[in-house]
C-alpha positions in Angstrom: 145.7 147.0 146.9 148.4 144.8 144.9 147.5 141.6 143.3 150.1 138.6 144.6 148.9 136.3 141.7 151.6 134.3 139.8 152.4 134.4 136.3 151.2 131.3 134.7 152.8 129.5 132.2 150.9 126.9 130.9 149.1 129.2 127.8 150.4 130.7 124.8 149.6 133.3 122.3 146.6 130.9 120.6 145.0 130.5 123.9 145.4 134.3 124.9 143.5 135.0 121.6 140.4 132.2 122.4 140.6 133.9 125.9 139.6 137.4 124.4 137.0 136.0 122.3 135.4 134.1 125.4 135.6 137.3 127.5 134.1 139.3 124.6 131.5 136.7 124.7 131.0 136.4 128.5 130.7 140.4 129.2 128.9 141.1 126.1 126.2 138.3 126.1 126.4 136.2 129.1 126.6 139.2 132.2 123.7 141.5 131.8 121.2 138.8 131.3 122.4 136.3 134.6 119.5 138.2 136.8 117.1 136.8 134.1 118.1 133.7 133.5 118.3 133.3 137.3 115.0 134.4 137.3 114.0 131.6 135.1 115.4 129.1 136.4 117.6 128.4 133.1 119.6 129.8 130.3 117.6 131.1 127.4 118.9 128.5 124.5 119.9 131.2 122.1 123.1 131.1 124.6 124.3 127.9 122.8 124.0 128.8 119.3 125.7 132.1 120.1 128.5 129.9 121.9 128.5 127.6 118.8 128.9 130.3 116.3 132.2 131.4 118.4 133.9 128.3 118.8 133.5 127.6 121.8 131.6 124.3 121.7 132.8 121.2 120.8 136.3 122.0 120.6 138.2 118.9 120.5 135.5 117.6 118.1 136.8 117.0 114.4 136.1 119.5 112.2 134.0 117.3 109.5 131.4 117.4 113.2 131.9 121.3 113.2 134.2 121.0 116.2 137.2 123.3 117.0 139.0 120.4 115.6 142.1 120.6 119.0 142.0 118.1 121.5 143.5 120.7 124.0 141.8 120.6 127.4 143.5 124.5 127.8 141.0 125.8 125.7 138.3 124.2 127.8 139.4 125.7 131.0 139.7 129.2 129.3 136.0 128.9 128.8 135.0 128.2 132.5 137.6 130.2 133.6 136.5 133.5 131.9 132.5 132.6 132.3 134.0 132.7 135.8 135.1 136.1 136.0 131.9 137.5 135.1 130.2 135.4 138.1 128.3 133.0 136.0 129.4 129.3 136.9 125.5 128.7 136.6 126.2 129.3 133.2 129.4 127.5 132.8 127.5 123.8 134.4 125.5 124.1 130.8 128.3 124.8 128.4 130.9 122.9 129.9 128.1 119.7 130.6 128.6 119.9 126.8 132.2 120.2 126.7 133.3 117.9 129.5 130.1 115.6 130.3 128.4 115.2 127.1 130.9 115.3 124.3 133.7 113.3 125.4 131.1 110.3 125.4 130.3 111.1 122.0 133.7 112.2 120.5 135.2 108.5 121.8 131.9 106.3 121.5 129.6 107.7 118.4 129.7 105.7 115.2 130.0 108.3 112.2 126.5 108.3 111.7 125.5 108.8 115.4 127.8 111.6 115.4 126.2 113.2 112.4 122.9 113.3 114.1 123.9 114.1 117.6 127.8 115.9 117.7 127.2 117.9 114.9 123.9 120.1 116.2 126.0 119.7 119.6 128.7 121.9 118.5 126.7 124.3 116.4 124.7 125.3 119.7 121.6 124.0 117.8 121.1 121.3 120.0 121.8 120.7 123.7 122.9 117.5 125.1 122.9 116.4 128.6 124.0 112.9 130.3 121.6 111.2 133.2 123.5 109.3 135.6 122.3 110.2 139.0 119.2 108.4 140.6 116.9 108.9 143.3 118.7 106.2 145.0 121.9 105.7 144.0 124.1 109.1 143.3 128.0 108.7 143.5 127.4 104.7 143.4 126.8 104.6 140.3 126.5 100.3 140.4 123.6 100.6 142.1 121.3 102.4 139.7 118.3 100.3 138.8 116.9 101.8 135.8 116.7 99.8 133.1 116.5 99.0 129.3 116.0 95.6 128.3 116.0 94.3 124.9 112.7 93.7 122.8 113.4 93.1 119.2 115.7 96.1 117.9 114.9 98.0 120.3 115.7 98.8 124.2 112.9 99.5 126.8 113.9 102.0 129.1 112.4 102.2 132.6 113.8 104.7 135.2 113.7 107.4 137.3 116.7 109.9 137.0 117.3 113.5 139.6 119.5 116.4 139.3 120.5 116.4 135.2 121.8 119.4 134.1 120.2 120.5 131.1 117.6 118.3 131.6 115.2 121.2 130.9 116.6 122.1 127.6 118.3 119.0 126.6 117.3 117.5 123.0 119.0 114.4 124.0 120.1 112.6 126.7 122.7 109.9 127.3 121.4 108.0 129.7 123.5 105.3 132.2 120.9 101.8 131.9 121.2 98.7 133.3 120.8 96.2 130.0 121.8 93.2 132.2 120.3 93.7 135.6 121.4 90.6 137.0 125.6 91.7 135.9 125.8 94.4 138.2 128.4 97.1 137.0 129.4 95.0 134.0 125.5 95.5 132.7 125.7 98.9 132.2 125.2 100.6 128.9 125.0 103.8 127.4 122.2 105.1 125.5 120.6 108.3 123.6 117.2 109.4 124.3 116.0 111.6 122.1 113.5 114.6 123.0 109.9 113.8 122.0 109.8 110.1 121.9 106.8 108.3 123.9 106.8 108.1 127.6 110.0 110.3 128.3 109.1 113.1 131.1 110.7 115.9 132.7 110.0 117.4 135.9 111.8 121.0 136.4 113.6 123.7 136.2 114.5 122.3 140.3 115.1 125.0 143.0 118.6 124.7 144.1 120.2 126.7 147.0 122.7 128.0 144.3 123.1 128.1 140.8 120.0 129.3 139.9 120.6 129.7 135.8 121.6 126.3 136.0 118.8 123.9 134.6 118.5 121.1 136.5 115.3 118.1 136.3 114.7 115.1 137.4 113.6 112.7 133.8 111.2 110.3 134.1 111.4 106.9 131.6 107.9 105.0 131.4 108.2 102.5 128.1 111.0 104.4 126.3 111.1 102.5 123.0 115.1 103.2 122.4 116.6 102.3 118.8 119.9 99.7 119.5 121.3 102.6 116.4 121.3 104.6 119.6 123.6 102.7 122.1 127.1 104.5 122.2 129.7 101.6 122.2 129.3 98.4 123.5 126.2 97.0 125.3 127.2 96.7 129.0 130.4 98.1 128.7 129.1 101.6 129.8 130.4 101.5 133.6 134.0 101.7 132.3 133.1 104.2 129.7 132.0 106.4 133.1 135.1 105.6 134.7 137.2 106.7 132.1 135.4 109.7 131.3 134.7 110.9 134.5 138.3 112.3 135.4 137.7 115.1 133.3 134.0 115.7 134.7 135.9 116.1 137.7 138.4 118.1 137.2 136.2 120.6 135.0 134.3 120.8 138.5 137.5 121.9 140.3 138.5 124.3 137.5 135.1 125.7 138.0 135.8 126.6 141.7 139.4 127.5 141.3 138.2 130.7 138.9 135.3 131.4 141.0 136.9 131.4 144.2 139.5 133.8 142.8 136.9 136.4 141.7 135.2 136.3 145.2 138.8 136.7 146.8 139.8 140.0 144.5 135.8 141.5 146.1 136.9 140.8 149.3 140.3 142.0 148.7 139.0 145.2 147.1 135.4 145.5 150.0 138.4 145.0 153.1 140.9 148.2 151.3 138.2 150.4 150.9 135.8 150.1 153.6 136.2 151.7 157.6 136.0 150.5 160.7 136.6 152.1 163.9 138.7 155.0 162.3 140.8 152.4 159.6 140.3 150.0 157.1 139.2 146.9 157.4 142.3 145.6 155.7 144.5 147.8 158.6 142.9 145.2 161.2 146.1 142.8 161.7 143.7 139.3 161.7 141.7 140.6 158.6 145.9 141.1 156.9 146.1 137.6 158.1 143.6 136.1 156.9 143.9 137.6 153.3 147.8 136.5 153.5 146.6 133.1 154.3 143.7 132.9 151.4 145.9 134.3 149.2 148.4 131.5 149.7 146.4 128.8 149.2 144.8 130.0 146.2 148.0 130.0 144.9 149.0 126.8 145.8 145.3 125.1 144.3 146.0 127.5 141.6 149.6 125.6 140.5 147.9 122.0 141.4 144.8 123.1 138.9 147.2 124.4 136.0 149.3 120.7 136.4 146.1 118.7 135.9 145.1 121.1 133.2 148.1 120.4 131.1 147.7 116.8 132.3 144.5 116.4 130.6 145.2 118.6 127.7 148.0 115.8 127.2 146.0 112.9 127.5 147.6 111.8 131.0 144.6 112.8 133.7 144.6 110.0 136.1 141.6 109.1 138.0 143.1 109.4 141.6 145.0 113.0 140.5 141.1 114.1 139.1 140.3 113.3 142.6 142.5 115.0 144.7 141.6 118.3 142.2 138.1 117.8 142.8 137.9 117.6 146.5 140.4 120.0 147.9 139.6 123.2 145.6 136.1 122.5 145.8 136.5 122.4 149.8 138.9 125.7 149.8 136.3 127.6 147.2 134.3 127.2 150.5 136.6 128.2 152.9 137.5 131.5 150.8 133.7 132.3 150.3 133.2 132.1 154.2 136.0 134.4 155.0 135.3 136.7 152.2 131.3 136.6 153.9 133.1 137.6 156.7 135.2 140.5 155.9 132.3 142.0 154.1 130.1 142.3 157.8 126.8 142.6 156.8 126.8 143.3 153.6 128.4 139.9 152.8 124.8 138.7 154.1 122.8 141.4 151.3 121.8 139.3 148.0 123.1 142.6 146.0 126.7 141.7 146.7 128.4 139.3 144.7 129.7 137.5 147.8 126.3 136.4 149.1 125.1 135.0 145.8 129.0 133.1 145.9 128.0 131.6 149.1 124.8 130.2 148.1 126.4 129.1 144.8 129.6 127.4 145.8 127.8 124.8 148.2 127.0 122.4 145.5 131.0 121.9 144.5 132.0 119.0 147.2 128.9 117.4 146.2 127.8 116.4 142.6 130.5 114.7 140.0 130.8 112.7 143.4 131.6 114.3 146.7 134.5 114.7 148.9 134.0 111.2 150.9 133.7 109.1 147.5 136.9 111.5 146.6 138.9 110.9 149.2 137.7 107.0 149.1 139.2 107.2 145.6 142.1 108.4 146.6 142.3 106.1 149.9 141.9 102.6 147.8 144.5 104.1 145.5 147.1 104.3 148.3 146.2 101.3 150.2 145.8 98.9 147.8 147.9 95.7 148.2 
């Protein structure tokens, strides 16, 4: 068995370092305790503090917020990409929600003080953070939520329902997406921090996914919130275009995310067809099996060279939303295409819960659809070229 993969070029030596301190991290800490956590329906929260203590939160946060202090998206990707490689992406939805969801909002939007209370826990792992977009009725269309927080004195009343938060178990805030001018439309959208604790907030959870088990996920429930205006990141109603702008990178951590895990599932199956007989021979000695490992081995990569130019693109600042798109709905369409085959190769086993392949294929189902599915990608991606 020879691995085809191509060199990549897009790290150097500082990166390779953080790499070996996230894989220390992920085979020491995070590996032996996934059946638990699975288990349990989330991550036990001593997870963040450990990730905190290594760096590995927060890093493009200053350094006066206990931040990593470089706006490098590389370092990001090393994170999901080695979390990966131990078979935990349940694991990697709740760190990098922090990195990629929760902190950019804060790191562009927080006022000093606001980031005091809220960034600075965020990076140390002492508190988790988790942003509520999705609703009951209104998931990638995110102009048509209807929860709301209208205005009473200094303060905003917040009236909602939202479904599928990630960390919305263990979250000790939550930015939540509010309509502060119903009657606007998009352009009456804020952003807001609830914080854990406070009157008439609810939580209903951990949810049974298909997949992803360790990955906390609730619906949160807003009856009467009394919210501070002190906690409204930016403007009031400007939030829409704060999503827009911030969701590129949401996105793309999504297809980094699939590109890692897809690769892991492809080296089993690689591995499972060399070593296992059929019929007097290998399964890899069957010419359509040869073929169909050429074939996933090509494409991977090909996503894997689109997936490091987007990296570098947002680690420069340059991440468009169209690009983010294109990421986001092809590798999260191929991860499924590889886990099938790989299913395949392994016969019978691939079906068994005890290989690594089975729990893959219950895990991967969720990428074409949340941080907006394939049709809103490729609808994206359609206006983009059509436009007049």
């Amino acid at each position: 068995m020879t691995s085809v993969a191509l060199q990549r070029n897009i790290f150097d030596d500082d990166h390779d370092a953080f790499r070996e301190t996230v894989r220390r991290f992920a085979e020491r800490d995070v590996a032996p305790r996934l059946r638990e956590w699975a288990d349990a329906g989330q991550v036990d929260r001593d997870i963040y503090r450990q990730a905190g203590k290594l760096g590995l939160l927060g890093i493009n946060v200053e350094e006066r917020f206990a931040g990593g202090g470089t706006d490098d998206f590389r370092f990001n990707a090393i994170v999901i990409e080695e979390l990966c490689r131990v078979g935990a992406p349940a694991v990697v939805m709740g760190l990098a929600g922090i990195n990629d969801l929760v902190t950019p909002y804060l790191v562009s939007l927080a006022s000093d003080e606001q980031k005091h209370r809220f960034l600075t826990p965020l990076c140390t792992g002492e508190k988790i953070g988790a942003i509520a977009m999705t609703e009951p009725g209104a998931g990638s269309d995110l102009a048509a939520i209807s929860t709301t927080a209208l205005r009473d004195g200094d303060e905003l009343v917040l009236n909602g329902t939202k479904i599928f938060i990630s960390n919305g178990m263990l979250a000790d805030f939550v930015i939540v997406a509010a309509k502060t001018d119903p009657a606007a439309g998009k352009k009456g959208v804020s952003l807001l921090v609830v914080e854990d604790g406070v009157a008439g907030f609810t939580r209903n959870g951990p949810l049974h996914k298909v997949g992803l088990a360790a990955q906390d996920t609730a619906e949160l429930v807003f009856d009467d919130v009394r919210v501070p205006l002190g906690n409204v990141l930016g403007e009031v109603n400007d939030g829409f275009g704060y999503l827009r702008h911030n969701l590129p990178q949401e996105r793309l951590s999504v297809a980094v995310t699939s590109m890692a895990s897809m690769r892991r599932t492809f080296d089993q199956a690689l591995a499972y067809s060399c070593d296992r007989t059929a019929f007097g021979r290998r399964v890899a000695d069957f010419q359509a099996n040869r073929f169909y490992l050429a074939e996933l081995a090509t494409e991977i990569e090909i996503a894997q060279c689109f997936t490091d130019r987007c990296i570098l693109d947002a680690a420069h600042g340059t991440l468009d939303e169209v690009t983010a798109a294109m990421a986001k709905w092809w590798i999260t369409e191929l991860q499924q295409r590889v886990v099938q085959r790989a299913v395949q190769l392994h016969g019978g086993y691939g079906y068994m819960r005890e290989y690594d392949v089975a729990q893959d294929y219950l895990d991967c189902r969720g990428g074409p659809i949340y941080a907006g599915t394939t049709e809103i990608m490729k609808e994206i991606i359609g206006r983009k070229l059509t436009r007049a």
